[in-house]
C-alpha positions in Angstrom: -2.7 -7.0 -25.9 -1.5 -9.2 -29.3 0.3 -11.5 -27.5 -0.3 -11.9 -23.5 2.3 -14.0 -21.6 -0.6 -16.2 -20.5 -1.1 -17.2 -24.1 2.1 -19.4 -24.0 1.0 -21.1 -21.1 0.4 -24.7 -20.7 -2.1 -24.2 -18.5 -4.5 -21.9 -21.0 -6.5 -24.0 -24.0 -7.4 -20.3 -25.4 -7.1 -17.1 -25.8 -9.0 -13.9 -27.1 -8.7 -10.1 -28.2 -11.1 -8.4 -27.0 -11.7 -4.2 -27.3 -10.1 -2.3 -24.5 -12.4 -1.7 -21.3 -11.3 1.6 -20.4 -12.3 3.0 -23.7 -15.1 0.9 -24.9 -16.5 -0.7 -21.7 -20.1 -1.9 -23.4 -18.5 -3.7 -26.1 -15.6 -5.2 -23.8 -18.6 -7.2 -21.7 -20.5 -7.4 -24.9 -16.9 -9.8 -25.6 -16.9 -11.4 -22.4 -20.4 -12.3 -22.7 -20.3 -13.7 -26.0 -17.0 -15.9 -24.9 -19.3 -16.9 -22.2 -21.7 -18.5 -24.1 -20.1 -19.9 -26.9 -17.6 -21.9 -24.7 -20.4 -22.6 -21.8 -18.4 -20.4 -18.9 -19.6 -21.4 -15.1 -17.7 -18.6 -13.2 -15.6 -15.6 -14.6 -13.0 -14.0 -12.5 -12.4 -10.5 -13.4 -9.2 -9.0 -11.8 -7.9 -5.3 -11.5 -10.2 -2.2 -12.0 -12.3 -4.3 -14.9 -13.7 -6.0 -11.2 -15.7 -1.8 -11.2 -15.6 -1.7 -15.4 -18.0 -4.9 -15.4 -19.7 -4.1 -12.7 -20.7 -1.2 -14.1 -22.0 -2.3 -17.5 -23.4 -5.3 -15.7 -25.6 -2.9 -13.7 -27.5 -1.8 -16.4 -26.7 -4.2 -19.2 -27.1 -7.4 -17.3 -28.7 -9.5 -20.2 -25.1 -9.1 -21.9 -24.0 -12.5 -19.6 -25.1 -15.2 -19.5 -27.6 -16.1 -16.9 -26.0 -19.5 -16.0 -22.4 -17.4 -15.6 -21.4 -16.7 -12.3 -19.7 -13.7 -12.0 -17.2 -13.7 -9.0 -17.8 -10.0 -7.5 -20.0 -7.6 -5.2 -22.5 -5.2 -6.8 -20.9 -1.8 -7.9 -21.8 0.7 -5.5 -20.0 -1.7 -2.7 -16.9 -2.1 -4.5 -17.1 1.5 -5.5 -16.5 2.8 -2.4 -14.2 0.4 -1.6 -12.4 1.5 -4.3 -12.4 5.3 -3.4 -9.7 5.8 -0.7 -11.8 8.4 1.5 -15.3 6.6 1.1 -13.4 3.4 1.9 -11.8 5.4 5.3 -15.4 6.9 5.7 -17.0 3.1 6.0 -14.5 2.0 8.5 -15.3 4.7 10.3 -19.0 4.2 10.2 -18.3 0.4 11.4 -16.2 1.8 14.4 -13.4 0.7 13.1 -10.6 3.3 14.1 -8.7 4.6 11.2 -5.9 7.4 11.3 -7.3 11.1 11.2 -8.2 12.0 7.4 -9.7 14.8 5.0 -10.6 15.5 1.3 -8.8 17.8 -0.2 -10.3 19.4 -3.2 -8.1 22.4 -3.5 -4.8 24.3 -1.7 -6.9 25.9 0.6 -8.7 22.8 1.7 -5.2 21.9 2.9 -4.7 24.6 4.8 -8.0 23.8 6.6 -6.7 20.7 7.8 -7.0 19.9 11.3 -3.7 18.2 11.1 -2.0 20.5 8.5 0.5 22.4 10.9 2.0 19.7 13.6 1.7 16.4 11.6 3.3 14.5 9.1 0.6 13.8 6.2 0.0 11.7 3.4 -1.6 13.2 0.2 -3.0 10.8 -2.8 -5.9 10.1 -5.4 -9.1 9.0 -4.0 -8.9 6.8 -7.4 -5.2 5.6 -8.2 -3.3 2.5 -7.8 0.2 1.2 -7.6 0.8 3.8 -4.9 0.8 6.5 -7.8 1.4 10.3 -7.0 1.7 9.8 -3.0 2.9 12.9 -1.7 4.7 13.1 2.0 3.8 16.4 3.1 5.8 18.0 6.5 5.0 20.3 8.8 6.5 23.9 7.9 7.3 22.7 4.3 5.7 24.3 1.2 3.0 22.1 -0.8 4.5 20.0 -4.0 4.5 23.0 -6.5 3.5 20.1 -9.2 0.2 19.2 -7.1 -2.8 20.1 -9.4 -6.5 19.7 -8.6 -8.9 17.5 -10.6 -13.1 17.7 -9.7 -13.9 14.1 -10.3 -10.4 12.9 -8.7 -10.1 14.7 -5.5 -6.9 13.9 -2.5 -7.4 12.0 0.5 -5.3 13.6 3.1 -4.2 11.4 5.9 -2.3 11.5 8.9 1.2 9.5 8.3 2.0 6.5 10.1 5.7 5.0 10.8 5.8 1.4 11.0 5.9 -1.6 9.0 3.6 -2.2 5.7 1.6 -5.5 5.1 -0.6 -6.0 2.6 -3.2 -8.7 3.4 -5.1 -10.5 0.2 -8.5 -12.7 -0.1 -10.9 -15.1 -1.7 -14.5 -14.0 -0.4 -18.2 -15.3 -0.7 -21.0 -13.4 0.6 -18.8 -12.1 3.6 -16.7 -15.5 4.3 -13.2 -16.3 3.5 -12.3 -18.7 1.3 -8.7 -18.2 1.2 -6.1 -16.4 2.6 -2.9 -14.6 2.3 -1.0 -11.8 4.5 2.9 -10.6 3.3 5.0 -7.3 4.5 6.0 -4.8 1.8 9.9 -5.4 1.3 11.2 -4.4 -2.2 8.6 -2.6 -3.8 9.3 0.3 -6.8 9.7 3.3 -5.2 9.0 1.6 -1.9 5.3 1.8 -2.6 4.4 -0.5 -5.1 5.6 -4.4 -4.2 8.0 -6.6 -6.0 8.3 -9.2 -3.7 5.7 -11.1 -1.9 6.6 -13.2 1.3 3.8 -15.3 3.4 3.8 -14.5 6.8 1.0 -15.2 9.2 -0.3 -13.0 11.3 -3.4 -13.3 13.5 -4.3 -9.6 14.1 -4.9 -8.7 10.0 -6.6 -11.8 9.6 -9.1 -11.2 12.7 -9.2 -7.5 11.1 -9.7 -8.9 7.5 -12.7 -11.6 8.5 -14.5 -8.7 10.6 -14.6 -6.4 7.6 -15.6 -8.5 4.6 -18.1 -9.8 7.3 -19.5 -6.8 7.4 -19.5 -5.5 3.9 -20.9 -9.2 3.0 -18.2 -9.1 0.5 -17.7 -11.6 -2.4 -14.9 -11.6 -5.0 -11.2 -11.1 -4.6 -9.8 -7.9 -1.9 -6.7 -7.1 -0.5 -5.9 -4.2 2.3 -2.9 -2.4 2.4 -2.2 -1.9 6.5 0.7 -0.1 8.3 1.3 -1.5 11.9 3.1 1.1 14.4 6.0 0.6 16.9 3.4 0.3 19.7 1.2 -2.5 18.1 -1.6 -0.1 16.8 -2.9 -1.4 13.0 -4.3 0.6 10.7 -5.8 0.0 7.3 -4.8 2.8 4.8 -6.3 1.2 1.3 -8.7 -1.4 -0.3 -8.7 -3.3 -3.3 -11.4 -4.6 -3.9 -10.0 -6.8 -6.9 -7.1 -9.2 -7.6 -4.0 -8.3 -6.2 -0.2 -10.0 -6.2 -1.0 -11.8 -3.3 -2.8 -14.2 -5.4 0.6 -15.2 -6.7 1.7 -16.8 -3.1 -1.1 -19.9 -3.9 1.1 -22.4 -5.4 -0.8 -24.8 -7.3 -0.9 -27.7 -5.0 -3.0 -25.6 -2.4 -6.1 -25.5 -4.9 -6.8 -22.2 -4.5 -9.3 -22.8 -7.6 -11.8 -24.2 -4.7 -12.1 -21.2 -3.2 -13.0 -19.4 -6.5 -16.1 -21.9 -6.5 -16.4 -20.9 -3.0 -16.4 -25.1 -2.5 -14.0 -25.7 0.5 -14.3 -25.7 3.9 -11.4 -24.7 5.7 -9.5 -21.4 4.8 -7.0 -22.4 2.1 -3.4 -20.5 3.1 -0.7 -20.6 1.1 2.8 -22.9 1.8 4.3 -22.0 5.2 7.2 -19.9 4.2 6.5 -19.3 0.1 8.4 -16.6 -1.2 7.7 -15.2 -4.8 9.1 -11.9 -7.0 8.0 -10.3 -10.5 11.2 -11.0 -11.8 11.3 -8.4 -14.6 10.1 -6.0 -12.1 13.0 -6.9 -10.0 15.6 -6.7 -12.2 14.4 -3.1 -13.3 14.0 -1.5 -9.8 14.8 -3.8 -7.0 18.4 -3.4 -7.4 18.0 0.3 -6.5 18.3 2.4 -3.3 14.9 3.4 -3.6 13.0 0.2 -3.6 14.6 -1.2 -0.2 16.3 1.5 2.3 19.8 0.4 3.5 19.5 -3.0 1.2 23.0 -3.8 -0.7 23.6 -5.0 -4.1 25.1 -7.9 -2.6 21.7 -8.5 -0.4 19.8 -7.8 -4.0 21.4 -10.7 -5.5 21.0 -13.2 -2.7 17.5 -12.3 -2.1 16.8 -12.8 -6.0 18.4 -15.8 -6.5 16.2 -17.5 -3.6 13.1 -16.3 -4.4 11.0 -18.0 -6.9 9.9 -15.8 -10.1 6.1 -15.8 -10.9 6.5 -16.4 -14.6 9.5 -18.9 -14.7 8.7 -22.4 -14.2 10.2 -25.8 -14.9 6.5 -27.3 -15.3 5.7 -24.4 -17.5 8.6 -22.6 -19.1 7.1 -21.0 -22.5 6.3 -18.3 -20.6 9.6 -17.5 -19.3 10.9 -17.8 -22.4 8.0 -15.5 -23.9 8.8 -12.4 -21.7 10.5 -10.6 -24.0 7.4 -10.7 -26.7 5.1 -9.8 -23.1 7.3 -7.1 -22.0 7.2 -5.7 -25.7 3.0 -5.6 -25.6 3.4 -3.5 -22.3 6.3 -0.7 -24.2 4.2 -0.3 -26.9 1.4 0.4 -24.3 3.7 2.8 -22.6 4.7 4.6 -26.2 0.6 4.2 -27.0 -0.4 6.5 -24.1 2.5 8.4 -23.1 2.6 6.8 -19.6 5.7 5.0 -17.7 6.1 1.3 -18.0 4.6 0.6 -14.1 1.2 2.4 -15.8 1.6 1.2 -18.9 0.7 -2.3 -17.4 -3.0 -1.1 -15.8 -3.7 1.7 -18.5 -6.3 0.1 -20.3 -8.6 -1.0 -17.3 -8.3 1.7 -14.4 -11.1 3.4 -13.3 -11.4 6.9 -12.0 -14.9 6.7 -10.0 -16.7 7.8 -13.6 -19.7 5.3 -15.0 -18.5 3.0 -17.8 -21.8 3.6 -19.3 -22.2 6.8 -19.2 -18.5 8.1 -19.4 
């Protein structure tokens, strides 16, 4: 993007342009390794689906960074399956973790084959998607979405659907340790899937969950799990991230979450008891809506926005806030560019469907 709203920022000494990784990976690391060395990087953080993009590239191009940059991330065929919503419900199961009953769906007849199909409630999504994109609610007795099409490379993950209340848990690893820490239910969120609001809660059971898996996946980088806790206490983990999420945005910065990015502190940095943050634009867009909170009034919408902090407005930083309208612009033309909504428009040009960057 021309302009990025971290550009006005106080807190960045420089930006760049670099070619889009979605459609020229190479030369987007090529970029970042040229950035690398010319202003001495330590440790680069890539966040969203570029976390698989440079990964990828990395794998067979690794001369194109630096050898003194650290790259904060797990090799590509971990964060791969991660990625992939049935592999990632496939390596729970392999650690014994119990997950809800599941299937891949490659056409209508695999459907039909489902050992759940006729008496349960199922979910139906991407294996590779994000921002809880096409998620289909599929009843018992009720005909298939007649707009559901079929992709080879991009199969469905079918899975049994669970009432109860959404968390999304999100964390700083190294090599399989947690550095820092942050679990938040799903409350206003666009279409009820994809949050707008992020409040810190704590809660023992996702954290015991979270340390046992990235323990066991030796995981380092940035992850986040999406879980959905029933009425009788049961937990399961229906999606993984293995990438930045919003949950990052809880760390205010007198926690110094920037230690655990250098993997340098001890004790598992938390953010503020009680910290409560929104993607204002977001909010303003969709949260006012039915859809984005069941049985919510406007009159609750306006209370909850105007005590909840916004991520981008800031009395220690304001240039941003004040730059929004310039941001918002980058991501409409992105949205005109590909022919996508404005909730894609914002991760078009770095998702990654599963394919090699290098090989296309």
């Amino acid at each position: 993007m021309p302009l990025p709203i971290s550009r006005f920022s106080s807190s960045v000494t420089e930006t760049f342009r670099t070619p889009r990784p979605r459609h020229a990976p190479v030369d987007w690391v090529r970029s970042l390794g040229r950035i690398a060395r010319q202003r001495c990087v330590d440790l680069v953080v890539p966040v969203h689906e570029g976390t698989e993009i440079l990964a990828g590239v990395l794998a067979r191009y690794p001369e194109l960074m630096p050898a003194s940059t650290t790259v904060l991330m797990s090799r590509l065929d971990l964060v791969a399956r991660l990625e992939n919503k049935y592999e990632f419900q496939n390596a729970l199961k392999e650690q014994g973790v119990p997950t809800l009953d599941f299937g891949l769906v490659h056409s209508r007849e695999d459907i039909e084959a489902l050992d759940f199909r006729h008496d349960e409630t199922f979910a139906l999504k991407r294996v590779y998607s994000r921002g809880s994109q096409e998620v289909y609610k599929v009843h018992p007795g009720e005909p298939l979405p007649s707009d559901l099409t079929f992709e080879p490379t991009n199969p469905w993950l079918a899975q049994r659907w669970a009432e109860g209340t959404s968390y999304c848990s999100y964390s700083v690893c190294h090599d399989g340790e947690i550095k820092a820490h942050a679990v938040y239910p799903l409350r206003y969120a666009i279409d009820g899937t994809s949050g707008l609001t992020f409040e810190s809660v704590r809660h023992e059971r996702i954290t015991a969950w979270v340390r046992q898996c990235v323990k066991a996946f030796r995981f380092s980088g940035q992850v986040g799990f999406d879980f959905i806790e029933e009425a009788d206490q049961k937990l399961w983990s229906v999606e993984c991230n293995p990438r930045a999420t919003s949950g990052v945005l809880l760390f205010d910065p007198e926690t110094r979450v920037d230690r655990a990015f250098f993997g340098v502190n001890e004790d598992v940095i938390i953010p503020r008891p009680g910290a409560r943050k929104m993607l204002g634009p977001g909010m303003l867009m969709y949260g006012w809506r039915k859809s984005s909170l069941p049985g919510n009034t406007f009159r609750g919408f306006i209370r909850d926005f105007r005590r909840t902090d916004g991520v981008i407005f800031s009395r220690r930083d304001p240039k941003p806030g004040l730059a929004l309208p310039i941001a918002m612009g980058n991501v409409l033309a992105e949205a005109i560019r590909y022919r996508v909504n404005i909730p894609a428009a914002f991760l078009y040009d770095h998702n990654w469907d599963g394919a090699s960057p290098v090989d296309g």
